[in-house]
Residue, then its C-alpha position, 0 to 999 in steps of 0.5 A: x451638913x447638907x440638911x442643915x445648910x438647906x433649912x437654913x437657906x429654907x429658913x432665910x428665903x421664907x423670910x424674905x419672902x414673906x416680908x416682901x409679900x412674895x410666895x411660891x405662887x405669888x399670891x396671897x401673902x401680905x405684905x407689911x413691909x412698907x408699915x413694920x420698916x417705919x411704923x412711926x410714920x404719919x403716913x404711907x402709901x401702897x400700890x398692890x394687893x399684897x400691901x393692902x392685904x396688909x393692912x387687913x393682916x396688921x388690923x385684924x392680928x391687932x398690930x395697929x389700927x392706924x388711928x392718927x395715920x393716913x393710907x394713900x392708894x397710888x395705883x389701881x388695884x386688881x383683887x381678882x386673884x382671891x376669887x375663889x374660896x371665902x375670897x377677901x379677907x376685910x380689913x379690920x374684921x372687928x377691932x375697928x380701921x382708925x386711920x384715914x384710907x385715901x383712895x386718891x382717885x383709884x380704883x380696888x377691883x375684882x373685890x369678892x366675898x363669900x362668907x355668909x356667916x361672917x359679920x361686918x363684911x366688907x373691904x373693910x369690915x370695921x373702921x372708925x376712920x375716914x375714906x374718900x376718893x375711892x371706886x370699888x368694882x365688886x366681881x361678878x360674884x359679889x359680896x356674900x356676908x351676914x349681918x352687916x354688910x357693904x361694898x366698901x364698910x360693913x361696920x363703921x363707928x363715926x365713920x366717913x364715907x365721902x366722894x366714892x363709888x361702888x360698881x359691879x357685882x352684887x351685895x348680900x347679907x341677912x341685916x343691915x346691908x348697903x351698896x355702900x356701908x352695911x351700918x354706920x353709927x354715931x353723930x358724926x358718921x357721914x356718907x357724902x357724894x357716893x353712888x352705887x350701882x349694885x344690886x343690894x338683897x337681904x333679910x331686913x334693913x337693906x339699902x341701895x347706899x347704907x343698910x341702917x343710918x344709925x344716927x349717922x347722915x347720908x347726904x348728896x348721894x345716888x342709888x342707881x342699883x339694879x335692885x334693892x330687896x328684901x324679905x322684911x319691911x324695913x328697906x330703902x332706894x337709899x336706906x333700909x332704916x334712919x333716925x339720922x339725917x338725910x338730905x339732898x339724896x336721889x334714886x333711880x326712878x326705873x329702880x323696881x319695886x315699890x316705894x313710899x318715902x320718895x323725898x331728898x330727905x326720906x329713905x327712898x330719896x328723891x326720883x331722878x331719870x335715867x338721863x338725869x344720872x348720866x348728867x354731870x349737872x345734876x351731880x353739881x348741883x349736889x355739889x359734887x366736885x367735877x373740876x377737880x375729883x369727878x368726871x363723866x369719861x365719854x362712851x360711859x355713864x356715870x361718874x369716875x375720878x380723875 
């Protein structure tokens, strides 16, 4: 009687503590209580990294894409606690993000990769959807993937990127590698009013915003890296390759290397100074909204949400 009263005690404190995202160490077990308690539901919010490991959990198990809902972050995020090993898992390996993925001025940070072999690596790996107001802070060991690669997407199909930042740690991949988006395809795929201030390395198609603009736009965006390198000739400030649209991009002039497409319309985009970069009027004049979503904090150099 005792052993079975005990693996039925076993049995309801694992459920428990499954669905509430808790477990021994407290670490590690997704929470995807706040979408299975109501998935008919337009919209949702979360708050911690079990909820947003969440969202990997129920993407890549193919439970939902969230195609036709809305994710709202109400809190920064520390991912630091899947530091160590192959680290975070993407959102949305392959089978693609549909929904819309609000960062509502918030910042995912501590955010570490290391799978060298894995394709579309990213915090979300793949996605069709639409992200906006979001700051990533990539850990110190940064972001390690093959083919497809990018601080916030590795892969996006019609996807859009708009008014966020990637900070911290480097990205690396073999191709198509981006401070931003490793690749991003289709007509209306679109990175709007980002910066980045990584170092990017890889094989080829390597970019300081997007590895490879595959009929996609890139506009009003910064590269302020450290670096952007790679062993092969396709390589940009802003991007590694594009038979898209760019337009009203810049780069870092001190960025090293050389660099032969130097123009707000070209893969290198145009020069702007180090003081330039530092200066909310030059981000205005991008259109970049400062009255409502970005601010320079004194004391730091780049842009933040508020």
């Amino acid at each position: 009687m005792n052993k079975i009263l005990y693996s039925v005690l076993t049995l309801t404190l694992g459920l428990v503590m499954s669905g509430s995202g808790c477990s021994p160490d407290g670490l590690h077990v997704p929470d995807t209580g706040w979408y299975t308690s109501n998935p008919s539901a337009a919209s949702f919010n979360i708050s911690t990294a079990a909820q947003l490991a969440g969202i990997a959990k129920l993407t890549n198990e193919n439970t939902t894409d969230f195609s036709g809902k809305t994710i709202n972050l109400t809190a920064n995020i520390d991912l630091s606690s899947y530091g160590s090993g192959k680290g975070w898992t993407p959102i949305s390996g392959h089978d693609a993000f549909r929904g819309n993925f609000d960062g509502k001025g918030h910042v995912i940070s501590g955010l570490y990769i290391n799978d060298s072999g894995k394709e579309y690596v990213g915090l979300f790996g793949s996605t069709y959807g639409f992200i906006k107001n979001l700051g990533v802070v990539i850990a110190l060991g940064g972001i390690t993937g093959g083919e497809q690669v990018g601080g916030i997407v590795g892969n996006g199909q019609d996807a859009v990127i708009e008014n966020c930042y990637v900070s911290g740690g480097p990205v690396k991949g073999t191709i198509c590698v981006g401070g931003i988006a490793g690749k991003i395809l289709g007509f209306d795929g679109l990175i709007n009013k980002c910066y980045t201030t990584v170092a990017v390395s890889g094989n080829d198609y390597v970019g300081g915003i997007e590895g490879q603009a595959w009929f996609s736009k890139i506009t009003n965006c910064v590269a302020i890296n450290t670096s952007v390198t790679a062993t092969g000739s396709n390589k940009g400030r802003v991007a590694g390759s594009s038979n898209g649209t760019l337009t009203k991009n810049y780069a870092l002039a001190t960025m090293p290397g050389s660099w032969s497409y130097k123009d707000h319309d070209k893969l290198d985009g145009q020069d702007v100074s180090d003081t330039g970069s530092q200066d909310s009027s030059f981000y205005i004049s991008l259109g970049w909204d400062f009255d409502n979503i970005w601010y320079i904090k004194y004391g730091e150099k780049y842009p933040r949400h508020w």
